[in-house]
C-alpha positions in Angstrom: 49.2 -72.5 67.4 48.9 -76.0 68.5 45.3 -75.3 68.7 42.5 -74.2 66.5 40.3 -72.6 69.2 40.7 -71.2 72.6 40.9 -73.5 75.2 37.8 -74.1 77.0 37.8 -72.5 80.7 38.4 -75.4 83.0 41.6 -76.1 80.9 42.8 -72.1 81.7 44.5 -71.5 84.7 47.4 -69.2 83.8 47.1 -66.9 80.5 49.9 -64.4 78.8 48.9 -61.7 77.0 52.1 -59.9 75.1 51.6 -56.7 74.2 54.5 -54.3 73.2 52.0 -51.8 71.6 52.3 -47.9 72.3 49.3 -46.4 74.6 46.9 -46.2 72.0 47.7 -49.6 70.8 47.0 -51.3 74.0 43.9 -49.5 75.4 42.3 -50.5 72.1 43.0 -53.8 72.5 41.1 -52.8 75.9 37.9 -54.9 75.0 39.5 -58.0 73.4 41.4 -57.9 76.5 38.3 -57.6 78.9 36.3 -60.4 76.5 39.4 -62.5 77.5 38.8 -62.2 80.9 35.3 -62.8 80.7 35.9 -65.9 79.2 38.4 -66.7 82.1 37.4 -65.3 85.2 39.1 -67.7 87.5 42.4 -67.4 85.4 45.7 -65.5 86.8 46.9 -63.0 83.7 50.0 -61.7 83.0 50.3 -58.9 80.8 53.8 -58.5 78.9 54.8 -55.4 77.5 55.7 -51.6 78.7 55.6 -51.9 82.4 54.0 -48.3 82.7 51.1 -49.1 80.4 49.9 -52.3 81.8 49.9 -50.8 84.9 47.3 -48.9 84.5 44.9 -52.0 83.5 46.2 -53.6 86.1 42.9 -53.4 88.7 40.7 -53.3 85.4 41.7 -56.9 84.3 42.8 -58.3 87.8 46.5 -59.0 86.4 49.1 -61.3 88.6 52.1 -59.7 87.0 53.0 -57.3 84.8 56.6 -57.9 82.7 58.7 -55.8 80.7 58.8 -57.3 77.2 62.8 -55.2 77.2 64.1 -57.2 79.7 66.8 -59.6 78.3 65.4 -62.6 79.9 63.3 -62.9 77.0 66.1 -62.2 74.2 65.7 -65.9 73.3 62.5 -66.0 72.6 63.8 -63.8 69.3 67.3 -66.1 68.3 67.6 -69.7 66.8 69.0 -70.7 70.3 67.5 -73.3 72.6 65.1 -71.7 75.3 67.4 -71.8 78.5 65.9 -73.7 81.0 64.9 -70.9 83.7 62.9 -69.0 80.9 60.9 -72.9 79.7 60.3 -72.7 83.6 58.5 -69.4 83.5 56.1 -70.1 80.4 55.7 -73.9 81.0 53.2 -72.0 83.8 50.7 -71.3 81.3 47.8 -72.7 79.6 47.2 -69.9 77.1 49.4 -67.7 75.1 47.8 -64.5 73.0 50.3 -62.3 71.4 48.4 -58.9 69.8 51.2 -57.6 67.1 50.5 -55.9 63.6 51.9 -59.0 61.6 52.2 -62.5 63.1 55.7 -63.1 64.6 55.9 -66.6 63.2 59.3 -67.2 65.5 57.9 -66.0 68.8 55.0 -68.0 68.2 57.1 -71.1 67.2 59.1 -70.1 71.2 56.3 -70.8 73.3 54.7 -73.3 71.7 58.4 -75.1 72.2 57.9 -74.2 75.7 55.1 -75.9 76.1 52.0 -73.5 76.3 49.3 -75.8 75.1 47.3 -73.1 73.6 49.4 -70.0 71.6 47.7 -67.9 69.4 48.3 -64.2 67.4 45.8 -61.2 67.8 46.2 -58.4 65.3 46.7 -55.1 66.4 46.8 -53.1 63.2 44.5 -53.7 60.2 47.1 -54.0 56.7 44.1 -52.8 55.0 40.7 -51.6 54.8 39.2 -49.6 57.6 38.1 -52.2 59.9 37.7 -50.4 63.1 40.6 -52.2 65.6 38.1 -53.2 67.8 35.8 -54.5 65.5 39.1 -56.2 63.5 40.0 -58.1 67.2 36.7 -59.3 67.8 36.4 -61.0 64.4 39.6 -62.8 64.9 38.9 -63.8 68.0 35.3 -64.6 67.6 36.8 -66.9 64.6 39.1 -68.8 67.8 35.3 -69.2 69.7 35.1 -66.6 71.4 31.8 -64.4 70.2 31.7 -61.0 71.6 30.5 -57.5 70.5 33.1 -54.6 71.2 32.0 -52.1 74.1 33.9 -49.2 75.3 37.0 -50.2 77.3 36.6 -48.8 80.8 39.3 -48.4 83.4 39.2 -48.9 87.0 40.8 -48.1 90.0 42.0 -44.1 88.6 41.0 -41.4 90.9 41.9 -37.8 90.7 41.8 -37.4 94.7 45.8 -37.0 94.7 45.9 -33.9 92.6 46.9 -31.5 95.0 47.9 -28.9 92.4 44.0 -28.7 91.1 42.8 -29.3 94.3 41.2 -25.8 94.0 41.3 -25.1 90.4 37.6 -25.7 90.4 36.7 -27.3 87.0 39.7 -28.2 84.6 39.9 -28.7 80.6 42.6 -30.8 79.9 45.0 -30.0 76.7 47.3 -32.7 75.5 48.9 -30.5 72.2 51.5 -33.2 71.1 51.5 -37.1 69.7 54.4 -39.6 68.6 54.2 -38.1 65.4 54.2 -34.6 64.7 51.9 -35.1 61.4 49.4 -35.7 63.6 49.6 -33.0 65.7 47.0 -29.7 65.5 48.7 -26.4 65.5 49.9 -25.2 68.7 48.4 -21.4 68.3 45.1 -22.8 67.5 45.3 -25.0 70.6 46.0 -21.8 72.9 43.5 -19.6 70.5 40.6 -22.7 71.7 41.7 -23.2 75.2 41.9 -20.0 76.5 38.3 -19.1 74.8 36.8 -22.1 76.3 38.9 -21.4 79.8 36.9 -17.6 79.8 33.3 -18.7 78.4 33.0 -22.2 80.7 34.8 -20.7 83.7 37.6 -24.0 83.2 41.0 -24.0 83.9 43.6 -25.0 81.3 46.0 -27.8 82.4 48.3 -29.0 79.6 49.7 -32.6 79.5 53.1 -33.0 77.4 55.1 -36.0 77.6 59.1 -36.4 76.4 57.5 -36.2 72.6 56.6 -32.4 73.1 59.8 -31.4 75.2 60.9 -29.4 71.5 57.9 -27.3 72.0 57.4 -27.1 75.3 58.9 -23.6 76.1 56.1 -22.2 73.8 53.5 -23.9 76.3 55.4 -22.6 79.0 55.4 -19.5 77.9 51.2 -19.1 76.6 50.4 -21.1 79.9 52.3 -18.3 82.0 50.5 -15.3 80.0 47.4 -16.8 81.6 47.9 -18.7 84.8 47.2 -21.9 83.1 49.0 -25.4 84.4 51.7 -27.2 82.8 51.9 -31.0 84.0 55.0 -32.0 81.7 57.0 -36.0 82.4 54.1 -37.0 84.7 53.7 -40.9 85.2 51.2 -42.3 83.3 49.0 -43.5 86.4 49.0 -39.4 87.8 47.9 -38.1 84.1 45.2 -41.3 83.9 43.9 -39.3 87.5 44.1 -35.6 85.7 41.5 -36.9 82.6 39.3 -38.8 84.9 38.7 -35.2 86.1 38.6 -33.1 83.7 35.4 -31.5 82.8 37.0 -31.9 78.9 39.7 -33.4 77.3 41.0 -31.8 73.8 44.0 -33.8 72.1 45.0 -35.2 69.0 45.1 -38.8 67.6 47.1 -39.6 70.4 47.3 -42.4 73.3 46.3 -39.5 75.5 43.1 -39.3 73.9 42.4 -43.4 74.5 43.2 -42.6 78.0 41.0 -40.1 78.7 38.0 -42.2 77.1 38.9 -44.7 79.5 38.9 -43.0 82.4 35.7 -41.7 81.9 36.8 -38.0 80.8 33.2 -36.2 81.0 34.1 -35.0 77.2 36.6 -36.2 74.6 37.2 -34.1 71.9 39.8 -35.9 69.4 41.4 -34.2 66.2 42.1 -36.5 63.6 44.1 -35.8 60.3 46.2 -38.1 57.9 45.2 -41.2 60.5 41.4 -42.9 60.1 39.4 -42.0 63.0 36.9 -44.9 61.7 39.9 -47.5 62.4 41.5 -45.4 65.5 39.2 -43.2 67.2 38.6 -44.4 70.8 34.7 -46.1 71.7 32.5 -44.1 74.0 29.4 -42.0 74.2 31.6 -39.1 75.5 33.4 -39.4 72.0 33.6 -36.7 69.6 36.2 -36.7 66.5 36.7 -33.9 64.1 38.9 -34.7 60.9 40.8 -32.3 58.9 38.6 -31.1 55.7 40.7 -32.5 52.9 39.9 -34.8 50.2 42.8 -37.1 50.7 42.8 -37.1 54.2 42.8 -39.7 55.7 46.2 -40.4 53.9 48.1 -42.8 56.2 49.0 -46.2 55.4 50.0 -48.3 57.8 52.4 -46.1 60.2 53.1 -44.0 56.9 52.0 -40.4 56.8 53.2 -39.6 52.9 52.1 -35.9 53.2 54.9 -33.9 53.8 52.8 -31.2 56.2 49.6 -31.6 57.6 48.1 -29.5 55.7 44.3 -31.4 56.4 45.0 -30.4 60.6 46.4 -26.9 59.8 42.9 -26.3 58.0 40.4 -27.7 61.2 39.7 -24.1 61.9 39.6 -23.2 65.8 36.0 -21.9 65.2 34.7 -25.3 64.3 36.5 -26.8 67.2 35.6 -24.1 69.8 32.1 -25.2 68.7 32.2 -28.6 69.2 33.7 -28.4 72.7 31.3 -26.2 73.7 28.4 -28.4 72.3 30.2 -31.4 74.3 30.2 -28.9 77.4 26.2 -28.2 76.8 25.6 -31.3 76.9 27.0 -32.9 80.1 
């Protein structure tokens, strides 16, 4: 705020990055992030946010410190109240503020310039319109604050899938992730089993599904289809131990989900995203190992914003598990 471009290097010694964005969110932000870096190689970063998630780009960015954005020691950034003094302490530190949120946060901003961060300036994280890839949409803004860079895929480091005893002698894997924050966005869960278990016989794979606390209403029916055929149920695993099970899948089938961003990170040999009311072209994951199908219906994509107006997703329901099965197994032929 206080300045009109980013600070040249020898000025930046200490940067925060705030980041309160879901998975998805945050691993697109992945090559802003790693351009900022670049530009500040000597620099110490902290990364501000959900704990869990910036852990995992933790090695990939060199961090200092990851902070949880709940915590109430940063209430008063948010109130009309004077910054107590321990808190002007923490972020007088630093040289250079960027805060990646949908919509500027005009008071937040106003916070640490108070406190004294020379440089303080606002990344979007979500277009308001158009269908600017996210990506693309950072680099612009940023490139507009000086710094000129062309998006690349967003590559993390540091995940292995050594400590996997469980698959240990699975032979190769295909990874299934059936569920997202929204349930709009989510493929059917027969045609998931219909696709996985074909795949599992043809390819010789074995089926591991991923669910999270967003799929614990349908997670008896997994438990159930994944008992039927030996398959692998890895359900509330930490973020860091799921990050290892995509770096070694042989494939990775999910939806429009922060799963799927995480297993183009990792380097998933094959990434096989289903897309329905959301705009792959704004926020499919970058990669060569990338493949999107979207839903074939006229108004699809349909979301604004964080606003799914269909009532069912009528667009995913019709991505037949014929089409699907094909493109895996075209993503399998071509390792």
């Amino acid at each position: 705020m206080s300045l009109s471009a980013l600070p040249p290097r020898e000025a930046v010694r200490q940067i925060l990055i705030w980041h309160q964005g879901g998975l998805g969110d945050l691993l697109l932000a992945g090559p802003a992030l790693a351009a900022v870096r670049r530009r500040y190689p000597g620099a110490r970063l902290a990364g501000l946010g959900h704990p869990e998630r910036w852990g995992l780009l933790s090695r990939t960015l060199s961090l200092e410190a990851v902070w949880d954005s709940g915590e109430a020691c940063w209430a008063p950034l948010f109130s009309d109240s004077p910054l107590p003094p321990r808190l002007l302490e923490r972020l007088a530190a630093f040289h250079l503020a960027l805060v990646f949120s949908p919509r500027p946060q005009d008071g937040l901003l106003h916070k640490l310039d108070q406190a004294g961060i020379p440089g303080v300036f606002w990344v979007p994280s979500f277009p308001e319109s158009g269908r600017e890839p996210v990506a693309a949409l950072q680099a612009r803004h940023l490139g507009g604050l000086g710094l000129a860079y062309s998006p690349r895929p967003f590559q993390l480091e540091g995940v292995s899938d050594t400590e996997l005893p469980e698959l240990a002698s699975a032979g190769p894997w295909l990874a299934v992730a059936p569920g997202s924050g929204q349930p709009l966005k989510n493929w059917p869960l027969a045609h998931y089993y219909e696709v996985s278990r074909a795949l599992a016989w043809e390819h010789q794979l074995r089926v591991v599904w991923l669910t999270g606390p967003a799929e614990a209403a349908i997670l008896p029916y997994i438990e159930g289809l994944a008992a039927a055929q030996s398959q692998v149920i890895l359900a509330g695993q930490p973020l860091a131990r799921v990050a290892a099970v995509l770096s070694g899948c042989r494939l990775y089938l999910g939806n429009d989900s922060g799963l799927t961003h995480l297993a183009a990170a990792v380097g998933a040999r094959g990434v096989l995203g289903l897309f329905g009311p959301t705009d792959p072209q704004v926020w499919a994951p970058l990669g060569e190992r990338v493949r999107i199908l979207a839903g074939p219906c006229t108004r699809a994509p349909c979301a604004a914003g964080r606003e799914i107006p269909c009532p069912a997703a009528q667009c995913l329901q019709d991505l037949s598990p014929e089409k699907v099965r094909a493109a895996a197994a075209a993503l399998l032929a071509g390792e």
